[in-house]
N, C-alpha and C positions, 0 to 999 in steps of 0.2 A: 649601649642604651637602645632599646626596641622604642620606636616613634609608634605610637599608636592614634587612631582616631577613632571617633564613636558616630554611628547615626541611627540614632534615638529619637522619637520623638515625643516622647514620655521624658518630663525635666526631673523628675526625681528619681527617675531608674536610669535615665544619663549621669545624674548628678552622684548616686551611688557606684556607678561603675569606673566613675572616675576616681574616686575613692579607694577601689578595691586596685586599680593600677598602680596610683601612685604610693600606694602603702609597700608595693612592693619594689626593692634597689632592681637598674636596670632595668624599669618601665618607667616610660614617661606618657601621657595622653598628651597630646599636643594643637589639638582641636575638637569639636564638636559640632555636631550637623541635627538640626532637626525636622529637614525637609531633603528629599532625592536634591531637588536643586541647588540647594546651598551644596549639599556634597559632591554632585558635579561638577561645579562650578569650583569647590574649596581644596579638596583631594587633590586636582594634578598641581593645583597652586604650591600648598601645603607638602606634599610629599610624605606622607604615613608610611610605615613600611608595614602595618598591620592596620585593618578597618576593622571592627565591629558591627556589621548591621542588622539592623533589624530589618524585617519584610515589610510589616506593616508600616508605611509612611502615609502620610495626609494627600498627597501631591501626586506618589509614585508608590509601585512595587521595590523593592530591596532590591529584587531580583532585576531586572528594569537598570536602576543603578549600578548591579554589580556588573550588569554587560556591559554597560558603558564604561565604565572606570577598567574593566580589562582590555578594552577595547584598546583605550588610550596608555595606561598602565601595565602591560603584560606582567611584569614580575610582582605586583600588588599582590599581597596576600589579606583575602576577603574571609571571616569568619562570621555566618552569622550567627545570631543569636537571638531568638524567636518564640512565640507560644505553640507555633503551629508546628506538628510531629507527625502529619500526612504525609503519603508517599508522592501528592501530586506539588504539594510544594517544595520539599526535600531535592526533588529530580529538578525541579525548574530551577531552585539556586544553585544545581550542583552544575545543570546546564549551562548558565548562565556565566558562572567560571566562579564562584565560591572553591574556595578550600577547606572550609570546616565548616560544622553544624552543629550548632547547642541548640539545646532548649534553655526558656529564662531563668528555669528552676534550678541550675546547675549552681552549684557553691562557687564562691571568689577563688578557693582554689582550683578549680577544675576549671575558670575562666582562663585564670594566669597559666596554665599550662597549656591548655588549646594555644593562646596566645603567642607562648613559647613555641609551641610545635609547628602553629604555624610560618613562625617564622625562620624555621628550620627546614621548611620545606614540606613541610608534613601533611595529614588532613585531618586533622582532628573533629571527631564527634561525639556526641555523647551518646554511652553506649547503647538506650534504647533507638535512637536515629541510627545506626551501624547496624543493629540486629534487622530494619527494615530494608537497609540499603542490599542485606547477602537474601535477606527472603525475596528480595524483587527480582534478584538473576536466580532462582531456585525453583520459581515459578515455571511447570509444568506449561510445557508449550499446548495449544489446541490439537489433536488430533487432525490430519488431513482428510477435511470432505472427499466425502466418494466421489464424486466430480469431478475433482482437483482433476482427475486423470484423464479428463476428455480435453478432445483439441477445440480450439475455437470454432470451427464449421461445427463441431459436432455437437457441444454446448447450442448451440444457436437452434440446432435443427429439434435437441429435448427441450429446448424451451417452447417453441412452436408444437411442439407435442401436446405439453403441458398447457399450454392454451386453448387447444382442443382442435388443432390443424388436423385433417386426414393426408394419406402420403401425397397422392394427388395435388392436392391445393399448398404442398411444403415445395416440390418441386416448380410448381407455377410463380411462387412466390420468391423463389430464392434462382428462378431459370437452370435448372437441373433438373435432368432426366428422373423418373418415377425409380428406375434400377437403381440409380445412385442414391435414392434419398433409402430404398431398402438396404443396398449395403451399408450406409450411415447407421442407420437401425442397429442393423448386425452388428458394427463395430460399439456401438455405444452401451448392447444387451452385454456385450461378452467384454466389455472394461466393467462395465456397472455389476457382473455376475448375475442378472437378471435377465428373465424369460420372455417379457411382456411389457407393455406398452405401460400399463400403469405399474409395474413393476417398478419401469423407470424413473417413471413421473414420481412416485413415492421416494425415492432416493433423490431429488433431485430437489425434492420440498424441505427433505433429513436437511441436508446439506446447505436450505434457504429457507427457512420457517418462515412464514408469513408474518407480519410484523402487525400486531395487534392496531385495531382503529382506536382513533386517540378520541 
C-alpha cells in the first residue's frame, strides 16, 4: 500500500485527487495539507511515502516546502503537481529535491503512475516538462569574449584606455614605468589581434555593451 499525502490548497482539486487515489487498490491518501505549514509541520508527523504538491500555496512556495520536508525526510518522494510549466520553476522544484513534475492537466491515470514511479525510485514528468528539462542542457553555451583572454593587470590597464587615460597618466596611476604600460599595450594588441588603441577599446565594448539608461 503507497501512503500518499496531498498539499493542495484548492479544496476541490484536493478533494478530486483524493478521489482519483483512492479509486485505485494499493493507494491509500492518508492526509491532506492546505497551507506549507500544516505540511511541515503534518508530513514528518504523518509519514507519506509520497507527497503531491502543489507550488502555489497561500503561506509558502511548494518549492520552500519541499526543501524543508527533504531536508528532514531524505527518502520522501515529492511529486509535484502544478499549472506552472516554466523553466524557472521546474529547476527550483527540481533543486529543491522534488522527484517528479506534472502539470494539473495530466489525467488520473498519468497521476497514478507518476505516483507509482515515484515511489519506485523513479522521476516522473509529464512529457512536455522533460522535453524542457533535455532543451535546458542543449542550450548552446555563450561564446568566449575576446577579453576572456587578458590577465587582470592587463584588463585593468584596457579599461583605463577606454576611459580615455593616455600612457603617461596609466603609468602614474597604477606606479609603473611608461615602457611597461607600452609593453602591456603590445601584449593586450596581439591577444586582442588588434593594431590600435581604439581597436581595442572597440573589442573591449563587443565583449561589455553598455547597458542602456533606464
Amino acid at each position: 500500500m503507497i501512503k500518499i499525502a496531498i498539499v493542495e490548497d484548492d479544496t476541490r482539486f484536493r478533494q478530486s485527487l483524493r478521489q482519483v487515489i483512492e479509486s485505485r487498490e494499493g493507494f491509500t491518501c492518508i492526509t491532506e495539507y492546505a497551507t506549507g505549514a500544516e505540511a511541515m509541520a503534518g508530513i514528518p508527523r504523518d509519514l507519506p511515502q509520497v507527497v503531491l504538491m502543489d507550488l502555489n500555496l497561500p503561506d509558502s512556495s511548494g518549492a520552500e516546502v519541499t526543501a524543508h520536508l527533504k531536508n528532514l525526510l531524505p527518502a520522501l518522494s515529492v511529486v509535484v503537481l502544478t499549472v506552472y510549466n516554466d523553466t524557472g520553476h521546474i529547476f527550483k522544484a527540481l533543486r529543491a529535491g522534488a522527484g517528479g513534475y506534472l502539470l494539473k492537466q495530466a489525467t488520473a491515470q498519468e497521476i497514478l503512475e507518476a505516483i507509482a514511479e515515484a515511489h519506485r525510485g523513479g522521476a516522473p514528468m509529464t512529457s512536455e516538462i522533460a522535453r524542457k528539462v533535455i532543451a535546458a542542457f542543449h542550450e548552446p553555451k555563450p561564446a568566449p569574449a575576446a577579453t576572456d583572454s587578458l590577465a587582470p593587470r592587463e584588463m585593468e590597464i584596457l579599461q583605463l584606455v577606454a576611459n580615455g587615460y593616455a600612457n603617461k597618466e596609466i603609468a602614474d596611476k597604477l606606479a609603473i614605468t611608461l615602457s611597461t604600460v607600452c609593453w602591456y599595450l603590445h601584449e593586450i594588441y596581439k591577444k586582442l589581434h588588434v593594431q590600435s588603441r581604439v581597436q581595442a577599446v572597440n573589442k573591449l565594448r563587443e565583449a561589455s555593451p553598455a547597458r542602456p539608461a533606464p
